[in-house]
C-alpha positions in Angstrom: -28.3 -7.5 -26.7 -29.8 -4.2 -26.9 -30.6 -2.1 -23.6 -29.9 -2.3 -20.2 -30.3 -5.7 -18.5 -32.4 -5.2 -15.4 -31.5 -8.8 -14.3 -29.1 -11.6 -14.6 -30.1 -15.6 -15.0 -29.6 -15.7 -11.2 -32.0 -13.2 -10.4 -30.2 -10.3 -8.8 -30.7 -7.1 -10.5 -27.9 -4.9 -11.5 -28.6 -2.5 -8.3 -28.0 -4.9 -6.3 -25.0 -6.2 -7.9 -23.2 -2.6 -7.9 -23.9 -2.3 -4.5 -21.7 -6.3 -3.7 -19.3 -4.8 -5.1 -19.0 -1.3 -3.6 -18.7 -3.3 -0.5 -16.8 -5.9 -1.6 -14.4 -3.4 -3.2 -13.8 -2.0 0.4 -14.0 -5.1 2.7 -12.2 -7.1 -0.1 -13.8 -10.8 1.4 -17.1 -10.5 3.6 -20.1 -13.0 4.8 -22.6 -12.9 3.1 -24.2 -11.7 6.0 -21.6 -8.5 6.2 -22.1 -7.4 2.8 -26.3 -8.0 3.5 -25.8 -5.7 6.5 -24.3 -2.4 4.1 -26.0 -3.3 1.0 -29.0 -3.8 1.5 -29.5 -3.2 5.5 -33.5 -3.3 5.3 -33.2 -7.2 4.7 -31.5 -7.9 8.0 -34.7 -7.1 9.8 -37.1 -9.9 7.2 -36.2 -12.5 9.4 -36.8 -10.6 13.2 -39.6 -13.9 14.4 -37.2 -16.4 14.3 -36.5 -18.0 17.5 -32.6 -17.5 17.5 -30.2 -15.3 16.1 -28.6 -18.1 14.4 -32.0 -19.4 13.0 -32.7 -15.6 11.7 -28.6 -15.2 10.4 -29.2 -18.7 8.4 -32.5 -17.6 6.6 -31.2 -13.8 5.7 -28.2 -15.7 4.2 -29.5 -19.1 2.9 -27.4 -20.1 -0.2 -30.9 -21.5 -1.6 -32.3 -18.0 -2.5 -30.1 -17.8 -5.0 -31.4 -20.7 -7.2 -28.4 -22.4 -8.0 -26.8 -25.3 -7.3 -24.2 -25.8 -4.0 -21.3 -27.2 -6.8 -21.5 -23.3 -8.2 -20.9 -21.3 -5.1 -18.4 -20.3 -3.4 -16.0 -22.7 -3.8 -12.6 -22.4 -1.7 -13.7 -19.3 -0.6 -17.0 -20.6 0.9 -15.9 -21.1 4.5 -13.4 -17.8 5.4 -15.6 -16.2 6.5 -16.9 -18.9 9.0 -13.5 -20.9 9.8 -10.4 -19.1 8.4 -10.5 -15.2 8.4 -11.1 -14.4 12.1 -9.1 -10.6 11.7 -10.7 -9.5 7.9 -14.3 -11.1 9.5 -13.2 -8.5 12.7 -12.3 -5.7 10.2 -15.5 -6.1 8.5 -17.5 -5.9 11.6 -15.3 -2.9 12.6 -16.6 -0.9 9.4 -20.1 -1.9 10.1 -20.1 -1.1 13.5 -18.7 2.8 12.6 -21.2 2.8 9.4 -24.3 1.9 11.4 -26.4 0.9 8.0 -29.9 2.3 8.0 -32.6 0.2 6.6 -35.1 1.9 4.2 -38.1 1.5 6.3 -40.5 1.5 3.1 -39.0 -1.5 1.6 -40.4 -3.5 5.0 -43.7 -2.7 5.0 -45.0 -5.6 4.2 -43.3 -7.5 7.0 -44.4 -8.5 10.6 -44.6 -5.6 13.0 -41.5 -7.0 14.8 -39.5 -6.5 11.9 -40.8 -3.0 11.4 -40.1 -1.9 15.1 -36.5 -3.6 14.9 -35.9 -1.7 11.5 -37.5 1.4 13.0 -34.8 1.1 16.6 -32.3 0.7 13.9 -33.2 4.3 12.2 -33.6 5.8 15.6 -30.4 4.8 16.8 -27.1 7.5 16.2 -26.1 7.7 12.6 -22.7 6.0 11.7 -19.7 7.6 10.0 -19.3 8.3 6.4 -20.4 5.7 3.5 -18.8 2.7 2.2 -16.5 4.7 0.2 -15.3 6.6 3.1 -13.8 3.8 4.0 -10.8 1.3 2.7 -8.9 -1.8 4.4 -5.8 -3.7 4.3 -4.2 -0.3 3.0 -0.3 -0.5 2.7 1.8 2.2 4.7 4.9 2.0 2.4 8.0 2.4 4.5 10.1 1.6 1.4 9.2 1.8 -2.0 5.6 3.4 -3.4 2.2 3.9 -2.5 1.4 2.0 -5.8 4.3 -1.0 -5.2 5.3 -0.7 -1.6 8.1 -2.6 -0.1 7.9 -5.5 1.7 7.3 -5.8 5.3 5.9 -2.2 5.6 3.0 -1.4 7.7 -0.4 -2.1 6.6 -4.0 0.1 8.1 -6.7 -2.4 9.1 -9.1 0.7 8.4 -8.6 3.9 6.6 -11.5 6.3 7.3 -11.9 9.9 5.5 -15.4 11.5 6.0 -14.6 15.5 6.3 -18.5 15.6 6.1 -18.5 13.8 9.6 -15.4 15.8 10.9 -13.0 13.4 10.4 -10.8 14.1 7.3 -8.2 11.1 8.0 -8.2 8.4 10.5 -6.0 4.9 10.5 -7.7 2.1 12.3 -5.6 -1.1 13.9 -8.2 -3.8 14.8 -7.8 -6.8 17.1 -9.8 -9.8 16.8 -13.7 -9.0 18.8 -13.5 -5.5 19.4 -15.4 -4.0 16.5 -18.3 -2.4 19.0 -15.6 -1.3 21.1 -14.0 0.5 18.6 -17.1 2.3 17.6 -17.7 3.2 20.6 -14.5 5.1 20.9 
């Protein structure tokens, strides 16, 4: 095949694609709903009439978007995010809450006006920390052995953040299960 593919059988482009897994290099397993929220932010607002939050979660994330059939996603990894990962889902929402993802406001202008004035809060609103790749999780703190093998039962960083540009050249974040706004707060 000669070229650059612009898209895959599934539909995604390669853009898009690269930008999954930038986010999934860092949060290592995410919703597809967290990895919507940093990728490709401006899509969390497409949704803003739905009656509920849940109703507007279930069509940003619908499985049926992507074309294919149930059988050929997800498989055992389907339901952590929902079920069976409470702390990396609370990691995850710990790293979003300190990114604060902007949407690009001129990919929504064909939407409903509430979308565009929920998008347009969300731009408004105090920038975040860093970018995805000032970030990293699960990151060993070797007691014994290396950086590159450490021992075993050594300490482990929920969150490692470095973003000099912000004015924070190294912090080590510990998260507990629910507190991600907190933290970001803080």
């Amino acid at each position: 095949m000669a070229g650059k593919r612009l898209t895959n059988p599934a539909g995604s482009s390669n853009d898009l694609r690269g930008d999954v897994l930038r986010v999934l290099g860092v949060l290592k397993v995410g919703t597809a709903d967290q990895i919507q929220r940093i990728a490709a932010p401006h899509l969390t607002y497409r949704h803003t009439t739905k009656a509920t939050a849940s109703e507007r979660k279930t069509a940003r994330t619908a499985s049926h978007e992507l074309g294919r059939p149930m059988s050929e996603m997800g498989s055992t990894a389907r339901g952590a995010g929902s079920s069976g990962a409470t702390h990396p889902m609370s990691v995850n929402e710990t790293v979003i809450a300190l990114l604060r993802p902007k949407p690009d406001l001129q990919l929504l202008t064909a939407e409903p006006a509430e979308a565009k004035a929920a998008a347009q809060a969300a731009v408004d609103a105090p920038a975040g920390v860093g970018t995805i790749a000032s970030y990293a999780t699960e990151v060993p703190l070797p007691a014994t052995g290396t950086w590159g093998a450490p021992g075993k039962g050594g300490a482990q960083a929920d969150i490692v953040l470095t973003a000099p540009q912000d004015g924070i050249p190294l912090v080590f974040i510990e998260v507990d299960d629910c507190h991600a706004e907190e933290i970001a707060a803080k």
